[in-house]
N, C-alpha and C positions, 0 to 999 in steps of 0.2 A: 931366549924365546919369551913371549909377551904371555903373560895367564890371564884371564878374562873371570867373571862368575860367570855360573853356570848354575844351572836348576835340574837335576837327576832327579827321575820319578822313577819306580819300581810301581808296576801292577800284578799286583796276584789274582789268576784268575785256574778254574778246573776245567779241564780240556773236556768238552760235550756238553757242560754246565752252564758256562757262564759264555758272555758276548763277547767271546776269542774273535771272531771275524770280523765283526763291528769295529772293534776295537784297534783290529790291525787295520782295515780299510781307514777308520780317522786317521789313524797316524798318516799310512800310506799318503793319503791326499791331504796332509799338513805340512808347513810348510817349516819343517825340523830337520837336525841335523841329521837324523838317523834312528832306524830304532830295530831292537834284536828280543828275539821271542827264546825265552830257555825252554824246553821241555824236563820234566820233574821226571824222575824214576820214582820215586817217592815223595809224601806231602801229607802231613796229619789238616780236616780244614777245618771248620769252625764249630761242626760239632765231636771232631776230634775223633773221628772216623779215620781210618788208615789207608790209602790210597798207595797202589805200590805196582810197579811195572811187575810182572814174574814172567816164567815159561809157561807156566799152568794158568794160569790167571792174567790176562791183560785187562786192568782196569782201564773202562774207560773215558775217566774222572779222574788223568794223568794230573800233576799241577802247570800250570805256563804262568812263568814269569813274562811280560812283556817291559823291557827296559830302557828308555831314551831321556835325553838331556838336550837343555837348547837354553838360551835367554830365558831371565827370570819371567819377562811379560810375556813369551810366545807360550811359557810351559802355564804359567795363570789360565791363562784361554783355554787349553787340550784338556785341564783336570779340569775344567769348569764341565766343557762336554763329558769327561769319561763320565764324572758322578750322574748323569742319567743314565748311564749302560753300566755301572759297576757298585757295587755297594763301597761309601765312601771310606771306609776302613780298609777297604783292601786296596787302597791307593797312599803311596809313602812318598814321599819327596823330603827332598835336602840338599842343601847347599855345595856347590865344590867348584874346584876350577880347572880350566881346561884351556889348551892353545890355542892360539886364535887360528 
């Protein structure tokens, strides 16, 4: 089988906080390979506040990862848009490869 590069981003975002919908709606209507939302039971965030699914307690400042890969130039353009909806440090990408 043929491996290709490939450009993975990971976004970190907190569920009722941040511009989860925004965020999946760009992907949605982009024109990537795919892309999958985690839901966090847990996630310390930036002021290191504890965020944690329970029985008693559902926070609801869950963490969501939202995670997709595609070409290194289709994935340049998506993080150019995310950084207006998402503060730039909480967007990580990196190199890898993948089948064609």
């Amino acid at each position: 089988m043929s491996r290709i590069d490939v450009t993975m981003v990971r976004v970190y975002l907190a569920e009722g906080r941040d511009h989860g919908d925004s965020v999946i709606k760009l992907l949605e209507n982009s024109d990537i390979k795919g892309f999958t939302v985690f839901r966090g039971i847990a996630g310390l965030g930036a002021e290191h506040q504890l965020h944690k699914a329970s029985l008693l307690d559902l926070s609801p400042e869950l963490p969501l990862v939202v995670e997709f890969f595609d070409s290194p130039q289709k994935v340049e353009k998506i993080i150019t848009q995310l950084e207006s909806m998402v503060k730039p440090d909480h967007i990580v990408s990196w190199t890898a490869q993948s089948g064609k």
